[in-house]
mmCIF file of the N, C-alpha and C atoms, coordinates in Angstrom:
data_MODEL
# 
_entry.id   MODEL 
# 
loop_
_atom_site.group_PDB 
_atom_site.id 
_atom_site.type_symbol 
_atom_site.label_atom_id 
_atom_site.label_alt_id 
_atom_site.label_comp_id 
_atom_site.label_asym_id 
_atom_site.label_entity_id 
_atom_site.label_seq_id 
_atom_site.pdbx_PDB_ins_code 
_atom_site.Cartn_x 
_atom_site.Cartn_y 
_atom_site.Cartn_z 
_atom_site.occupancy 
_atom_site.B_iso_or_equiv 
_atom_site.pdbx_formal_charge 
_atom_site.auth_seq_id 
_atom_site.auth_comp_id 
_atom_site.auth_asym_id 
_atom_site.auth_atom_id 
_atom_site.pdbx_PDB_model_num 
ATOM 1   N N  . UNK A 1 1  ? 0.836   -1.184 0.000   1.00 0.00 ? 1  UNK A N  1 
ATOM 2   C CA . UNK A 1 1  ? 0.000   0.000  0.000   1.00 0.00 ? 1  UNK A CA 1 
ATOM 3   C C  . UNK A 1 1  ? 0.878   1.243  0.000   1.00 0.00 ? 1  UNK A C  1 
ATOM 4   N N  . UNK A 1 2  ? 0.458   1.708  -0.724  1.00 0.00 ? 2  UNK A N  1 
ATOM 5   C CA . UNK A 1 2  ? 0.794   3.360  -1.175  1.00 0.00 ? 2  UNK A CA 1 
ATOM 6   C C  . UNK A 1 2  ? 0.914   4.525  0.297   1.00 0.00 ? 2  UNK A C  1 
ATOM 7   N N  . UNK A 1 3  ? 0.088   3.908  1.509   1.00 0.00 ? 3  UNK A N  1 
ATOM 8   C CA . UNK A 1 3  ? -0.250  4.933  2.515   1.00 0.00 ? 3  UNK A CA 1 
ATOM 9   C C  . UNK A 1 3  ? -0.707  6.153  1.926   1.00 0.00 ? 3  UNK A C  1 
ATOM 10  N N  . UNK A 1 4  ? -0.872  7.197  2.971   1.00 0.00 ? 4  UNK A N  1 
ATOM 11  C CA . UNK A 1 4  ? -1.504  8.851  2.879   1.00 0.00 ? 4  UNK A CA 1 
ATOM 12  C C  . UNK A 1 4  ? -0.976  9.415  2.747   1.00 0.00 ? 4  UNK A C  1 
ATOM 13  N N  . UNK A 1 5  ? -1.009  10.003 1.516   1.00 0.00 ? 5  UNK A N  1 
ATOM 14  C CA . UNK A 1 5  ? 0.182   11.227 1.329   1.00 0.00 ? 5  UNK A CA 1 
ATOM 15  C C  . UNK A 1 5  ? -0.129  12.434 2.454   1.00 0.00 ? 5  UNK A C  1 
ATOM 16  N N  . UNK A 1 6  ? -1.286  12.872 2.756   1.00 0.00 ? 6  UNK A N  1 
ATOM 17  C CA . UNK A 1 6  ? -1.526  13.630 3.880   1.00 0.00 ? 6  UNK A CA 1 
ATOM 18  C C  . UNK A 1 6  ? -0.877  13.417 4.830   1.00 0.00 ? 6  UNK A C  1 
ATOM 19  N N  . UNK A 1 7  ? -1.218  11.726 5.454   1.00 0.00 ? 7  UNK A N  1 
ATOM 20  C CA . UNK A 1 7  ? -0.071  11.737 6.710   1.00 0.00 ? 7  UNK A CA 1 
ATOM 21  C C  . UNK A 1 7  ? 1.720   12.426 6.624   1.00 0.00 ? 7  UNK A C  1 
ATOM 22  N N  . UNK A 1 8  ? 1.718   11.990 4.999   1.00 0.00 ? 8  UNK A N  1 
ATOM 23  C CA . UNK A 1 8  ? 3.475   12.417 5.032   1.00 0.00 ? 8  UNK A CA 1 
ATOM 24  C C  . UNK A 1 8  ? 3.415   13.869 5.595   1.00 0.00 ? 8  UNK A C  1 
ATOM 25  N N  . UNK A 1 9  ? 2.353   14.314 4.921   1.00 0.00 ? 9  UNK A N  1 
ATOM 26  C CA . UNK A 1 9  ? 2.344   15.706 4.852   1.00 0.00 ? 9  UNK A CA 1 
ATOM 27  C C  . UNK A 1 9  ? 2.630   16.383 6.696   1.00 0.00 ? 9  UNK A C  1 
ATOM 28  N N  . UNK A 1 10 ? 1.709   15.605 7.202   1.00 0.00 ? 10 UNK A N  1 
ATOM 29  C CA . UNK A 1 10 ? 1.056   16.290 8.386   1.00 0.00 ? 10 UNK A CA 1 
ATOM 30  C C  . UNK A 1 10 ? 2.592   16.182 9.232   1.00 0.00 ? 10 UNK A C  1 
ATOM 31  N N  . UNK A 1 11 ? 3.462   14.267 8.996   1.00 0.00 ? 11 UNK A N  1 
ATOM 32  C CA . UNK A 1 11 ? 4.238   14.662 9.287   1.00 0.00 ? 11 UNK A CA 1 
ATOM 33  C C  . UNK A 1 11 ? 5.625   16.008 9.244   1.00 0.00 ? 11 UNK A C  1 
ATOM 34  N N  . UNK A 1 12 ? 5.716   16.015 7.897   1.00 0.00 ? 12 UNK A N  1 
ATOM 35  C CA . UNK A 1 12 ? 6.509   17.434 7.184   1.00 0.00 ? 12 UNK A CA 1 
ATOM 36  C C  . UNK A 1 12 ? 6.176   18.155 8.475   1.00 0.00 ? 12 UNK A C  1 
ATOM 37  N N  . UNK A 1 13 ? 4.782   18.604 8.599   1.00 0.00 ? 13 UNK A N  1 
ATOM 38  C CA . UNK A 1 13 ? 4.867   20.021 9.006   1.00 0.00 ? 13 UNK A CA 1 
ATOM 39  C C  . UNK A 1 13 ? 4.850   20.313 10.459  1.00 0.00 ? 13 UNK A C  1 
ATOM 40  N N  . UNK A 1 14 ? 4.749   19.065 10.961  1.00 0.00 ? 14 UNK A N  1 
ATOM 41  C CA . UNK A 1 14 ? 4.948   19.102 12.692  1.00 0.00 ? 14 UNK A CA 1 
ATOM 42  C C  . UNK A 1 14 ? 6.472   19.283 13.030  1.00 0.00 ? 14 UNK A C  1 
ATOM 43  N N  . UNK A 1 15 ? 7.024   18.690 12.031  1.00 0.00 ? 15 UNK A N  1 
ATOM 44  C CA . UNK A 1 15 ? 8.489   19.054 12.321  1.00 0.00 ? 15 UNK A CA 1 
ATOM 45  C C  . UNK A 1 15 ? 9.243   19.874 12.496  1.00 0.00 ? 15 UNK A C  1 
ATOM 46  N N  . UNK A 1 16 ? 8.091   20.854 10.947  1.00 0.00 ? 16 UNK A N  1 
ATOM 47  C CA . UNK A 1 16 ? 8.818   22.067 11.001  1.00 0.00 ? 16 UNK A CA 1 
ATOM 48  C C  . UNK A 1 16 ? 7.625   23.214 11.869  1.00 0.00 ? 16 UNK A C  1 
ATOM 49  N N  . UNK A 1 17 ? 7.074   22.219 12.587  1.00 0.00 ? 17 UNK A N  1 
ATOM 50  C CA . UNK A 1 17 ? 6.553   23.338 13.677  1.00 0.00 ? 17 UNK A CA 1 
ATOM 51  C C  . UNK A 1 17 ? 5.222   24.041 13.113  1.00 0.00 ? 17 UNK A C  1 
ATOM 52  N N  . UNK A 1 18 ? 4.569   23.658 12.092  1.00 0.00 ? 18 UNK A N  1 
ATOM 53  C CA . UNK A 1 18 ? 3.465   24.453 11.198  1.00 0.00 ? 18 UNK A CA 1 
ATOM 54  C C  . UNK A 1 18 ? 2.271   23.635 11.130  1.00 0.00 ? 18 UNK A C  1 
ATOM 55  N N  . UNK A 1 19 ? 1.328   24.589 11.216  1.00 0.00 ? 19 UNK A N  1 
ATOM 56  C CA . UNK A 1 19 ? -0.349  24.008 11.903  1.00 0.00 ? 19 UNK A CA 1 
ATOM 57  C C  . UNK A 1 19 ? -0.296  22.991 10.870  1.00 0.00 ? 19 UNK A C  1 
ATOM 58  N N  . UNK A 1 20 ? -0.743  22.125 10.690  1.00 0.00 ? 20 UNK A N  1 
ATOM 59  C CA . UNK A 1 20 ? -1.839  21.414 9.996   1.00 0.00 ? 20 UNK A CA 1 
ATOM 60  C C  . UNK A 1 20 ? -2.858  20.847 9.938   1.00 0.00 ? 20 UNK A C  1 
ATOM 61  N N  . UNK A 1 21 ? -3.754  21.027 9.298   1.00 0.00 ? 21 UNK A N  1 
ATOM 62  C CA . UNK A 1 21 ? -5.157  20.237 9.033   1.00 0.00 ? 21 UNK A CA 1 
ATOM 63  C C  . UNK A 1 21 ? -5.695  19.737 7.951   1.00 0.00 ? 21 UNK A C  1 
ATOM 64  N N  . UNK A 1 22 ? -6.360  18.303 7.974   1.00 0.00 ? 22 UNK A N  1 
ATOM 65  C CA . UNK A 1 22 ? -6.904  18.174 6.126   1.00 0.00 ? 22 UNK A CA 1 
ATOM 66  C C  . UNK A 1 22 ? -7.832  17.170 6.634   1.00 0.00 ? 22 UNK A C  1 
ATOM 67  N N  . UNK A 1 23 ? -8.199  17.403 5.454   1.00 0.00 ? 23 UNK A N  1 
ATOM 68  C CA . UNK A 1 23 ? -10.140 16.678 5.199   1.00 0.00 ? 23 UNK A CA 1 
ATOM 69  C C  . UNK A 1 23 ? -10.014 15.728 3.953   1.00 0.00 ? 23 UNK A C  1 
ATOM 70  N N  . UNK A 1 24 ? -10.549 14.855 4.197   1.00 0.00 ? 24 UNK A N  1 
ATOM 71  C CA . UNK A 1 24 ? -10.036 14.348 2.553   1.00 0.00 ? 24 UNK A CA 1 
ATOM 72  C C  . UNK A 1 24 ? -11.632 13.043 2.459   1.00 0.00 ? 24 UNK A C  1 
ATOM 73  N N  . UNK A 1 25 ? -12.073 13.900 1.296   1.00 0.00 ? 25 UNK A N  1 
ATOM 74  C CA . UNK A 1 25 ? -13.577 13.507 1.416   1.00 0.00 ? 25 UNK A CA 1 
ATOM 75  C C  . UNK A 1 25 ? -13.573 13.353 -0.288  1.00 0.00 ? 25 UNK A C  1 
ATOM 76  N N  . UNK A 1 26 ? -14.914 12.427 -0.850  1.00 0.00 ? 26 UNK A N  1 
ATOM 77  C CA . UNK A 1 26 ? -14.767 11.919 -2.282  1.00 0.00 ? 26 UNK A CA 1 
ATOM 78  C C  . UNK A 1 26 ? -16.132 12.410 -2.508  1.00 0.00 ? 26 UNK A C  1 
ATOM 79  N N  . UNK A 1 27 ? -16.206 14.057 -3.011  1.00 0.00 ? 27 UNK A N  1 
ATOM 80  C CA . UNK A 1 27 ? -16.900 14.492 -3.174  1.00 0.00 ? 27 UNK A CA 1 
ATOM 81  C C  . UNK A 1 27 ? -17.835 14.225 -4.564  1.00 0.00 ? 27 UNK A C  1 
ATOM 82  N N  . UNK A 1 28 ? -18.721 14.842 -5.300  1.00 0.00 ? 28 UNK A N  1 
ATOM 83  C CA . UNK A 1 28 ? -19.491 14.660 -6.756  1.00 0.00 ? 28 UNK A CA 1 
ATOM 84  C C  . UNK A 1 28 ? -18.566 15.395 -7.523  1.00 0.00 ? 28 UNK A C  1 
ATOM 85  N N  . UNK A 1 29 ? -18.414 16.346 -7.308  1.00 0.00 ? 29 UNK A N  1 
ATOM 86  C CA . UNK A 1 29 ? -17.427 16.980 -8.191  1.00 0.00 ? 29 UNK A CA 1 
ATOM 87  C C  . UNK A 1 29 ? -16.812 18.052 -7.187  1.00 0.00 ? 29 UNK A C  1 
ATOM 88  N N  . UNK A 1 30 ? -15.400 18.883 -8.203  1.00 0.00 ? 30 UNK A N  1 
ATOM 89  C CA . UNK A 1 30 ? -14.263 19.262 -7.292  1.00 0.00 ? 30 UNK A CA 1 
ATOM 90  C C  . UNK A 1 30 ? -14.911 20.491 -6.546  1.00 0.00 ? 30 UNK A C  1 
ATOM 91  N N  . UNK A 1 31 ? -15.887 21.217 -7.095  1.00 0.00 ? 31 UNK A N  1 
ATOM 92  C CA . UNK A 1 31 ? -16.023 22.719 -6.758  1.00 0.00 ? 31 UNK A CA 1 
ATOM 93  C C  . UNK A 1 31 ? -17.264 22.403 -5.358  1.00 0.00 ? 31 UNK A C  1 
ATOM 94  N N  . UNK A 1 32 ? -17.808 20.957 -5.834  1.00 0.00 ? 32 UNK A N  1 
ATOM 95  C CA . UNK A 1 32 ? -18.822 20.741 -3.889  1.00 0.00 ? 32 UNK A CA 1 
ATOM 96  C C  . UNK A 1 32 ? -17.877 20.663 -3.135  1.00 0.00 ? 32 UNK A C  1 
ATOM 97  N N  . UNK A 1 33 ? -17.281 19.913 -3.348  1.00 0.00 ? 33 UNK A N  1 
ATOM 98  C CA . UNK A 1 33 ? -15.815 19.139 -2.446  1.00 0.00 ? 33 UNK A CA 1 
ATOM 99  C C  . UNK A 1 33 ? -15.090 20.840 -1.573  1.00 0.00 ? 33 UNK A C  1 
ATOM 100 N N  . UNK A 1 34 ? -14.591 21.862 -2.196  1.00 0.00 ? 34 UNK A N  1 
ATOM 101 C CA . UNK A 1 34 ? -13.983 22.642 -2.108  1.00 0.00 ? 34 UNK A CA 1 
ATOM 102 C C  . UNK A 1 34 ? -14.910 23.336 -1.020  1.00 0.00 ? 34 UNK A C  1 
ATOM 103 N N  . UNK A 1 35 ? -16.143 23.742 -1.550  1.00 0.00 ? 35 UNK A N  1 
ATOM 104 C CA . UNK A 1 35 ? -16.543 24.427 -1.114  1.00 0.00 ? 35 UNK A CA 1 
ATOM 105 C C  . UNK A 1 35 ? -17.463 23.878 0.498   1.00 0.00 ? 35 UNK A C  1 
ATOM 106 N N  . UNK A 1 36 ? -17.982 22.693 0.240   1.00 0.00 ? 36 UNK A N  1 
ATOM 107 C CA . UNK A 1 36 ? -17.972 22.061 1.769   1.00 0.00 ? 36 UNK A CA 1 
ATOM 108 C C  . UNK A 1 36 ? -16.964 21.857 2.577   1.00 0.00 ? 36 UNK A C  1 
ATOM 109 N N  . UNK A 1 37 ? -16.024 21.614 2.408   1.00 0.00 ? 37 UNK A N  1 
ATOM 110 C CA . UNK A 1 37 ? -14.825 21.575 2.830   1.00 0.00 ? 37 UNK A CA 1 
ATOM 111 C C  . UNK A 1 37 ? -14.426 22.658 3.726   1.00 0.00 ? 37 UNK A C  1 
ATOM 112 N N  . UNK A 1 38 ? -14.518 24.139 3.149   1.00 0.00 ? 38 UNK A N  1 
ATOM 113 C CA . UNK A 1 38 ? -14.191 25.002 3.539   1.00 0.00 ? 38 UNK A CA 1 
ATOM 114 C C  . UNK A 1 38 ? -15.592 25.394 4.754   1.00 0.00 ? 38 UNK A C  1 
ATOM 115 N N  . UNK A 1 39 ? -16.917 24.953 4.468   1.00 0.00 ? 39 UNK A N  1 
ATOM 116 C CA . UNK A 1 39 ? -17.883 25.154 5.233   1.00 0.00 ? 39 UNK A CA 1 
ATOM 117 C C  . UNK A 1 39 ? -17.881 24.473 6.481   1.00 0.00 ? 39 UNK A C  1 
ATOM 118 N N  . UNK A 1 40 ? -17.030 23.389 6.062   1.00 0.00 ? 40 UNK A N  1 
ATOM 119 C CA . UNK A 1 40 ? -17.451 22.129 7.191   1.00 0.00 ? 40 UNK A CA 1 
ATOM 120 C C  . UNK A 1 40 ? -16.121 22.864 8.511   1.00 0.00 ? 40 UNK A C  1 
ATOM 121 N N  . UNK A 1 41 ? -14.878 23.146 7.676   1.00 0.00 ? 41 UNK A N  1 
ATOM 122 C CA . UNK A 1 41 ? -13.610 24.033 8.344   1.00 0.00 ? 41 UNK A CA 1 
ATOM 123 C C  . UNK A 1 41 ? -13.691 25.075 9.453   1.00 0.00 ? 41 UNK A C  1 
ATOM 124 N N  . UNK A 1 42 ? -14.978 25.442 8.815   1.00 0.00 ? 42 UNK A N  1 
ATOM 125 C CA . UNK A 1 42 ? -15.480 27.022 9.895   1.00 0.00 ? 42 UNK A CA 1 
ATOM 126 C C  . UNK A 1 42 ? -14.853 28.439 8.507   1.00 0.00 ? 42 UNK A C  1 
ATOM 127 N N  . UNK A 1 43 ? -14.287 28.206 7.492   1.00 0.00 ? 43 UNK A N  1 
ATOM 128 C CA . UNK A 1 43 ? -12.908 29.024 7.176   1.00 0.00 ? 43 UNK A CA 1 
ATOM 129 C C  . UNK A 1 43 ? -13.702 30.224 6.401   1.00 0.00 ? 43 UNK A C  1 
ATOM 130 N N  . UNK A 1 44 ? -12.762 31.192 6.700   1.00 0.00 ? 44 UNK A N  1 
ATOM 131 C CA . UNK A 1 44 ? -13.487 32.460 6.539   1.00 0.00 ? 44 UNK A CA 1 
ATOM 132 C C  . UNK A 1 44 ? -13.234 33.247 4.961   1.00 0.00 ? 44 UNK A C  1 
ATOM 133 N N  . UNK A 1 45 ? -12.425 32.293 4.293   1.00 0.00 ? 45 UNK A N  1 
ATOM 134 C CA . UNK A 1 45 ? -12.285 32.540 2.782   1.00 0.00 ? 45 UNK A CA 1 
ATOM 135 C C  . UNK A 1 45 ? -11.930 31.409 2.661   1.00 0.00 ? 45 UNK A C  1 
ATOM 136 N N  . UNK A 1 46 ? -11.984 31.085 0.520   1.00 0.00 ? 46 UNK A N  1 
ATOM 137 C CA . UNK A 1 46 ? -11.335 30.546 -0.328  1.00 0.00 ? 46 UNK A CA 1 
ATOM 138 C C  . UNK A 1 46 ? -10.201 30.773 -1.062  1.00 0.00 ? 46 UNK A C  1 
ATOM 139 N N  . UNK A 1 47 ? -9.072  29.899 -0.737  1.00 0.00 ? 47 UNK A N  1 
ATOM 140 C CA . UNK A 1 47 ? -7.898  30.994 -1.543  1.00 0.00 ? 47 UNK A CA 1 
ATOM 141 C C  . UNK A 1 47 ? -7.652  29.843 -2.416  1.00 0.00 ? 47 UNK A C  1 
ATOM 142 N N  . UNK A 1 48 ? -7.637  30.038 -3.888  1.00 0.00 ? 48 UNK A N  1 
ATOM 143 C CA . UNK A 1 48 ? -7.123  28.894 -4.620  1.00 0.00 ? 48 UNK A CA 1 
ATOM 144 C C  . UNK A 1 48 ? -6.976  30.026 -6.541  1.00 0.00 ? 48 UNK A C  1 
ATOM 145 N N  . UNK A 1 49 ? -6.133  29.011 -6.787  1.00 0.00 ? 49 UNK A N  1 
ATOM 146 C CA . UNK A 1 49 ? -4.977  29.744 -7.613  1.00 0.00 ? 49 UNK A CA 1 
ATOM 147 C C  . UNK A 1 49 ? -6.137  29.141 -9.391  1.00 0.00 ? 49 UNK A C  1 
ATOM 148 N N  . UNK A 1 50 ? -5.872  30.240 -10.554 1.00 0.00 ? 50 UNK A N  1 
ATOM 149 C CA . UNK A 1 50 ? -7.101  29.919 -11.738 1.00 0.00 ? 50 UNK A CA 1 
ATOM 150 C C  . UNK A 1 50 ? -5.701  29.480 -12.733 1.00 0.00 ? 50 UNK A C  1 
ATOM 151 N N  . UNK A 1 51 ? -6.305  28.573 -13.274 1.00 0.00 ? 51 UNK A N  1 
ATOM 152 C CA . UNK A 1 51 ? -4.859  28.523 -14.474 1.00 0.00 ? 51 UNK A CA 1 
ATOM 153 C C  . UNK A 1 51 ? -4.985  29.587 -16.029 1.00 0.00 ? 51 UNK A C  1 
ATOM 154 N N  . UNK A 1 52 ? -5.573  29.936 -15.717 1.00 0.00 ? 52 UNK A N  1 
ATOM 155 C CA . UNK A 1 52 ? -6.588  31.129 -16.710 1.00 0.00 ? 52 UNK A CA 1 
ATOM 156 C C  . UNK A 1 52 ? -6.577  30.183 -18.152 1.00 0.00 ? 52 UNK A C  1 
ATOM 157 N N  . UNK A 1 53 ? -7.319  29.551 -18.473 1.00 0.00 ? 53 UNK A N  1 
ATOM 158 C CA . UNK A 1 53 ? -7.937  28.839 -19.563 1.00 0.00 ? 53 UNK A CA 1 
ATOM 159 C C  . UNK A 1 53 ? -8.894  29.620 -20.193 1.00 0.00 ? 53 UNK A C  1 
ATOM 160 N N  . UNK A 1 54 ? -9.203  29.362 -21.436 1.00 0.00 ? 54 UNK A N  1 
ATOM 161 C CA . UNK A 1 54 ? -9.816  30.576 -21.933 1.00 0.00 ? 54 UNK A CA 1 
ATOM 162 C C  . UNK A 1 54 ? -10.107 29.659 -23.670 1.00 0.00 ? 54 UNK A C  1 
ATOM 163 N N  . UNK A 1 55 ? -11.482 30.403 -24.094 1.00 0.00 ? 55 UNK A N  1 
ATOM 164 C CA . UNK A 1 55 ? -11.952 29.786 -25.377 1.00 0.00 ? 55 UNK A CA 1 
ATOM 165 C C  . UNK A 1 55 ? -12.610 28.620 -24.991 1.00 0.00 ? 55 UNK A C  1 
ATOM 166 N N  . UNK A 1 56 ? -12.116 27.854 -26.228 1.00 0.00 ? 56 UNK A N  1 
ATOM 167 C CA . UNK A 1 56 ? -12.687 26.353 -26.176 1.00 0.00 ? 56 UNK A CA 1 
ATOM 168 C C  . UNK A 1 56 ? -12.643 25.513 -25.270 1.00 0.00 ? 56 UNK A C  1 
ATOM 169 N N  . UNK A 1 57 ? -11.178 25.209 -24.490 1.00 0.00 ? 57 UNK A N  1 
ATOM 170 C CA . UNK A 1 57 ? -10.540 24.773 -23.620 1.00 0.00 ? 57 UNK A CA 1 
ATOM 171 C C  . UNK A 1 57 ? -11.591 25.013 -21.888 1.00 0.00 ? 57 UNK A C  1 
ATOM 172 N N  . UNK A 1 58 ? -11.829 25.993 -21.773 1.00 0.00 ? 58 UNK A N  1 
ATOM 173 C CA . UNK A 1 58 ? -12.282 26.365 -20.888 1.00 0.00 ? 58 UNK A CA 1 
ATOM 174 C C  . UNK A 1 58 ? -14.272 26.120 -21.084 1.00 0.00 ? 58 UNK A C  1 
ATOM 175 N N  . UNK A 1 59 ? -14.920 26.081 -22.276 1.00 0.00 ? 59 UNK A N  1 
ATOM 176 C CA . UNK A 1 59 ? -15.918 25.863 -22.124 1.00 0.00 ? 59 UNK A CA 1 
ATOM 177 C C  . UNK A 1 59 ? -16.245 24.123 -22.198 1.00 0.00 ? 59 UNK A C  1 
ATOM 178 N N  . UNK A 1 60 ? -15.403 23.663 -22.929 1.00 0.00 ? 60 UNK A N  1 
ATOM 179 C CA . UNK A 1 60 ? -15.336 22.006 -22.798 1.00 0.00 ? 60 UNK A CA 1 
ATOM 180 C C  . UNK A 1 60 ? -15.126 21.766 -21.140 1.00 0.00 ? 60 UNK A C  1 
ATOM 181 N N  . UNK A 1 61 ? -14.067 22.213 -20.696 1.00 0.00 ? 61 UNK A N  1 
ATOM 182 C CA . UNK A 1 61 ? -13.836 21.097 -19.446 1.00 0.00 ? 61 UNK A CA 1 
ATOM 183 C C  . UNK A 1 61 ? -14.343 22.353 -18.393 1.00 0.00 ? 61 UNK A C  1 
ATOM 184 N N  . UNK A 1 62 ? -14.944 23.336 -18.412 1.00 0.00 ? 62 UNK A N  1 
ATOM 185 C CA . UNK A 1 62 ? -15.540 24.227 -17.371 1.00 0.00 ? 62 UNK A CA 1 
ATOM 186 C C  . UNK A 1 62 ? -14.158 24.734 -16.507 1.00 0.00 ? 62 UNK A C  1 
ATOM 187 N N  . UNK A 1 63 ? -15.015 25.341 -15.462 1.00 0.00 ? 63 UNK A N  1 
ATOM 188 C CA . UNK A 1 63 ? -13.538 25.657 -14.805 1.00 0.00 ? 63 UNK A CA 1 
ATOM 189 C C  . UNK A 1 63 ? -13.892 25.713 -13.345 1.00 0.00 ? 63 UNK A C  1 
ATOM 190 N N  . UNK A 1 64 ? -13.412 25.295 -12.296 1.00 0.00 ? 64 UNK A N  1 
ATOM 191 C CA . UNK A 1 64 ? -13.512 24.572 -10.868 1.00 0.00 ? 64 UNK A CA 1 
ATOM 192 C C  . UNK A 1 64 ? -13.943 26.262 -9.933  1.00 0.00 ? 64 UNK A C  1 
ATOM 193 N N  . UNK A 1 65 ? -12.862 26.876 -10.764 1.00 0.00 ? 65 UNK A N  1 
ATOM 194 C CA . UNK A 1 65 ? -12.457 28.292 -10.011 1.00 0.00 ? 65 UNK A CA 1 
ATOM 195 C C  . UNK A 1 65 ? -14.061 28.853 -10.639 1.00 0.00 ? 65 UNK A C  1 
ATOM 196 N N  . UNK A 1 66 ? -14.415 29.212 -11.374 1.00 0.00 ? 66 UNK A N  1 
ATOM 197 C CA . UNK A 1 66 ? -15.355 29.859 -11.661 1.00 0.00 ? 66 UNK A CA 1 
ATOM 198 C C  . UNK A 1 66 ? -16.408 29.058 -11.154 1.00 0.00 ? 66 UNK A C  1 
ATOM 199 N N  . UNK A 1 67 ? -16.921 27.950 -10.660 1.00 0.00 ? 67 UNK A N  1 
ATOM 200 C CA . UNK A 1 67 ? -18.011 27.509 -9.922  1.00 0.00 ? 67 UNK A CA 1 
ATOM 201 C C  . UNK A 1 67 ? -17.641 27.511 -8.520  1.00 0.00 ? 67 UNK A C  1 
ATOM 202 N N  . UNK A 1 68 ? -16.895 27.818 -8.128  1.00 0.00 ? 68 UNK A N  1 
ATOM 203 C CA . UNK A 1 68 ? -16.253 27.838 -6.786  1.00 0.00 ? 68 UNK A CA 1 
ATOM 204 C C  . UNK A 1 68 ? -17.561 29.482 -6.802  1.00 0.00 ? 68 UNK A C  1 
ATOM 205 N N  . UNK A 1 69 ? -16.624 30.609 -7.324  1.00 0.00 ? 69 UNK A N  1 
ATOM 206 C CA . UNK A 1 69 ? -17.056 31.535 -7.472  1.00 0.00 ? 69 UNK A CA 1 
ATOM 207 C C  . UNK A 1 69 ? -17.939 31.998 -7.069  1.00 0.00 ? 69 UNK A C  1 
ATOM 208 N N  . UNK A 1 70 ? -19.313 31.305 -8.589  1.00 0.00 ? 70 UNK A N  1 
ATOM 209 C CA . UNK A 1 70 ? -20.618 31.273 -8.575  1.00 0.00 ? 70 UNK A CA 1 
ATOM 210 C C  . UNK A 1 70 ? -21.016 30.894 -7.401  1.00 0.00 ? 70 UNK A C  1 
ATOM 211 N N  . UNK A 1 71 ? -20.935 29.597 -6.435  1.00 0.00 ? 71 UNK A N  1 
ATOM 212 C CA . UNK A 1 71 ? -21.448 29.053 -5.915  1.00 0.00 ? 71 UNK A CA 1 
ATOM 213 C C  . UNK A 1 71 ? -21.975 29.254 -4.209  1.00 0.00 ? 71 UNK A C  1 
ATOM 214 N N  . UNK A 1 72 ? -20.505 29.544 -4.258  1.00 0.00 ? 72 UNK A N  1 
ATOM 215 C CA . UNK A 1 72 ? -19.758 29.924 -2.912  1.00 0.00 ? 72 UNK A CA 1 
ATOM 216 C C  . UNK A 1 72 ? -20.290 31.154 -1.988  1.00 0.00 ? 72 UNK A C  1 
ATOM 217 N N  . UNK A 1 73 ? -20.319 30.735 -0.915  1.00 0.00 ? 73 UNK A N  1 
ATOM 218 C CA . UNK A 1 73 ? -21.245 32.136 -0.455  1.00 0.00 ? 73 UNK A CA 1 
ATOM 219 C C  . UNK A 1 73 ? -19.955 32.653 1.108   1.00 0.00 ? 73 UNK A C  1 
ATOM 220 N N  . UNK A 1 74 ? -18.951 32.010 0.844   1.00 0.00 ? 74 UNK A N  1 
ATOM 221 C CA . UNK A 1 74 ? -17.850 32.312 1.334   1.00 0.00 ? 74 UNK A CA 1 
ATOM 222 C C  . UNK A 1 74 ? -16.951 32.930 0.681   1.00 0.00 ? 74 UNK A C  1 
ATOM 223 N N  . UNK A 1 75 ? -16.360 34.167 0.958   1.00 0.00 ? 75 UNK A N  1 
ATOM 224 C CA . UNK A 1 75 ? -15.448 34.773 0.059   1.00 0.00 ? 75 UNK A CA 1 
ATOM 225 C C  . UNK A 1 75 ? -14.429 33.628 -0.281  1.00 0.00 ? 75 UNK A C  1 
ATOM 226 N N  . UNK A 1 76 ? -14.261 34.220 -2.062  1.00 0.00 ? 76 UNK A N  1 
ATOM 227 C CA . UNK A 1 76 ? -13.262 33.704 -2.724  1.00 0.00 ? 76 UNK A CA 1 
ATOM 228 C C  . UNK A 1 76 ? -12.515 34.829 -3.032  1.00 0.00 ? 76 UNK A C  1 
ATOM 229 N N  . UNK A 1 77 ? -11.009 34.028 -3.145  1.00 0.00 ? 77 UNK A N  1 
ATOM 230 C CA . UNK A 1 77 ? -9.372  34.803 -3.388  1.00 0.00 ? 77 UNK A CA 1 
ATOM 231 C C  . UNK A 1 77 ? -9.330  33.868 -5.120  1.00 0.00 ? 77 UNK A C  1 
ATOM 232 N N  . UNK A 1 78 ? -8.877  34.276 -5.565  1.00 0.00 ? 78 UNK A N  1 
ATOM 233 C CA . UNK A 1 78 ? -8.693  33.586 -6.728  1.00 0.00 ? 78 UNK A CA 1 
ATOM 234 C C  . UNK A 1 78 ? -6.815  34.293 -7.041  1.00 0.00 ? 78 UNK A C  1 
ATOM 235 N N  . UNK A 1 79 ? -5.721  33.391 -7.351  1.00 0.00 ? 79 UNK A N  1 
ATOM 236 C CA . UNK A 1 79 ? -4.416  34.000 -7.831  1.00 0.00 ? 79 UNK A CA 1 
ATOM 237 C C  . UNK A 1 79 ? -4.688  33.639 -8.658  1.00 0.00 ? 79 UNK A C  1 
ATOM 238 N N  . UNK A 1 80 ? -3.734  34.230 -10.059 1.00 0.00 ? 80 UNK A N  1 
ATOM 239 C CA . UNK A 1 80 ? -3.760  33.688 -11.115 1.00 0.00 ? 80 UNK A CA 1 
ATOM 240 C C  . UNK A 1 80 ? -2.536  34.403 -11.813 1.00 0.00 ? 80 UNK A C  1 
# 
């Protein structure tokens, strides 16, 4: 078995002394997942990064960040 990459993670960051927390849930799609996630957290924004796709590309496969957006009734940060 492969184990949790989270656990590696959680280890990493105790080491170096830095909070961690994670949820790791198999949501319907990525933008419920995100956005319960952050509801279920208590968390007082969304910060997540857009790969800026654009045209065709972007109306075929939609875009996570822009239903985050729409959806979300928690502020969103969007980098890009």
């Amino acid at each position: 078995m492969w184990g949790c990459p989270l656990a590696s993670m959680a280890r990493l960051a105790r080491a170096g002394r830095v909070r961690f927390d994670s949820l790791c849930d198999k949501p319907a799609t990525a933008y419920d997942g995100i956005i319960a996630a952050a509801r279920r957290k208590k968390c007082d924004a969304i910060f997540m990064a857009s790969h800026g796709r654009s045209g065709l590309v972007k109306l075929v496969m939609g875009s996570v960040t822009q239903k985050v957006l729409a959806q979300s009734k928690i502020p969103v940060v969007v980098y890009r």
